[in-house]
DRENTILO-5206 format. One record per residue (C-alpha): x, y, z; residue in three letters. Coordinates in steps of 0.25 Angstrom, whole numbers, padded with zeros to 4 digits, always signed. Example, Ala and Ser with C-alpha at 12.3 -4.5 7.8 and 13.67 -1.06 7.14 Angstrom:
+0049-0018+0031ala;+0055-0004+0029ser;
END
This chain:
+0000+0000+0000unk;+0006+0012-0002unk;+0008+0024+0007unk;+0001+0038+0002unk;+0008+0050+0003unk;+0001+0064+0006unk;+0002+0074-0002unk;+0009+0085+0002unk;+0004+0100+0004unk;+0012+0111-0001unk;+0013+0122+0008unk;+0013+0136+0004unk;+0019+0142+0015unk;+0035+0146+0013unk;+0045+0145+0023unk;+0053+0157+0026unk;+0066+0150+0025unk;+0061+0145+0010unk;+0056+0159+0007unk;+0071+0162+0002unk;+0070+0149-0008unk;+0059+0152-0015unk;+0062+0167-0019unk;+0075+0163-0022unk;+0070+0150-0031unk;+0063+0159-0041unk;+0069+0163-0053unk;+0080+0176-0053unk;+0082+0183-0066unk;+0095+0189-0061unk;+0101+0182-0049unk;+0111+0189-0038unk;+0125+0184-0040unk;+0132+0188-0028unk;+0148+0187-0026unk;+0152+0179-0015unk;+0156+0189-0005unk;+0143+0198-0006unk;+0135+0185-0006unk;+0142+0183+0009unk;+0140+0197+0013unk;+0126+0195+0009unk;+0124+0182+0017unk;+0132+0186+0028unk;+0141+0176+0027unk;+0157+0172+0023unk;+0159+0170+0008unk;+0165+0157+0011unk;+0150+0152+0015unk;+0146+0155+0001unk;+0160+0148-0004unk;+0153+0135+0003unk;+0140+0137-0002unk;+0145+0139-0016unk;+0153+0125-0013unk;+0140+0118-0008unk;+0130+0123-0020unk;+0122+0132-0010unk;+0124+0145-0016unk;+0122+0147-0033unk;+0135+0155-0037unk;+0142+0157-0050unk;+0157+0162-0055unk;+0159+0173-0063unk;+0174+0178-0063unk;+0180+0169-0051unk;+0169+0173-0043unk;+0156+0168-0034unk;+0143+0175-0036unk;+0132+0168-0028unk;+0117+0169-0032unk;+0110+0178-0022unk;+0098+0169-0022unk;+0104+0155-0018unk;+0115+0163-0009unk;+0101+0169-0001unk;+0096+0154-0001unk;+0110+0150+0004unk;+0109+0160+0016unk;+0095+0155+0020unk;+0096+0141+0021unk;+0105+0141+0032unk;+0101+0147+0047unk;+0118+0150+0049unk;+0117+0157+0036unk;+0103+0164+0038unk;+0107+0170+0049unk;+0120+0175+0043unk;+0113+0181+0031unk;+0104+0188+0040unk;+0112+0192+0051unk;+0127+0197+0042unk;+0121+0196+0029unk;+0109+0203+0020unk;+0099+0199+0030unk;+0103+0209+0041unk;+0098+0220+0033unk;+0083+0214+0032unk;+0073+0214+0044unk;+0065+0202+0040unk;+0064+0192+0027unk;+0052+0191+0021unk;
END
């Protein structure tokens, strides 16, 4: 005899953590390229976080004259899917100039 499943129920409401996924999943007709070093300053973090990320496939980048420039959308994914890196962002980085995210 075999088992039925139930069908699962998609819910509407959006986390506020997934919030930063689905702006940055639709299409950009001209994408922020970054260099490394602003993308740190912007994130609050050391360029060498970024290095790893880059390792890791984390981050979208490309090189244009021997040099990193990191996609601003996946760099602000990057930021918020880690507490540590969160709280840097928003404490050191962009984030201590808003009052509140949407």
């Amino acid at each position: 005899m075999a088992v039925k499943k139930k069908p699962t129920i998609a819910k509407t409401s959006v986390k506020p953590a997934d919030r930063f996924n689905i702006i940055l999943e639709r299409e950009v007709s001209q994408p922020l390229w970054l260099s490394l070093s602003l993308a740190a300053q912007l994130g609050g973090i050391k360029p060498k976080t970024i290095r790893r990320a880059i390792e890791q496939d984390w981050i979208k980048f490309k090189i244009e004259h021997n040099r990193y420039l990191i996609n601003c959308a996946s760099l602000i994914r990057y930021l918020n899917s880690r507490t540590k890196l969160k709280n840097k962002f928003d404490t050191q980085g962009l984030g201590q100039y808003v009052k509140k995210w949407n």
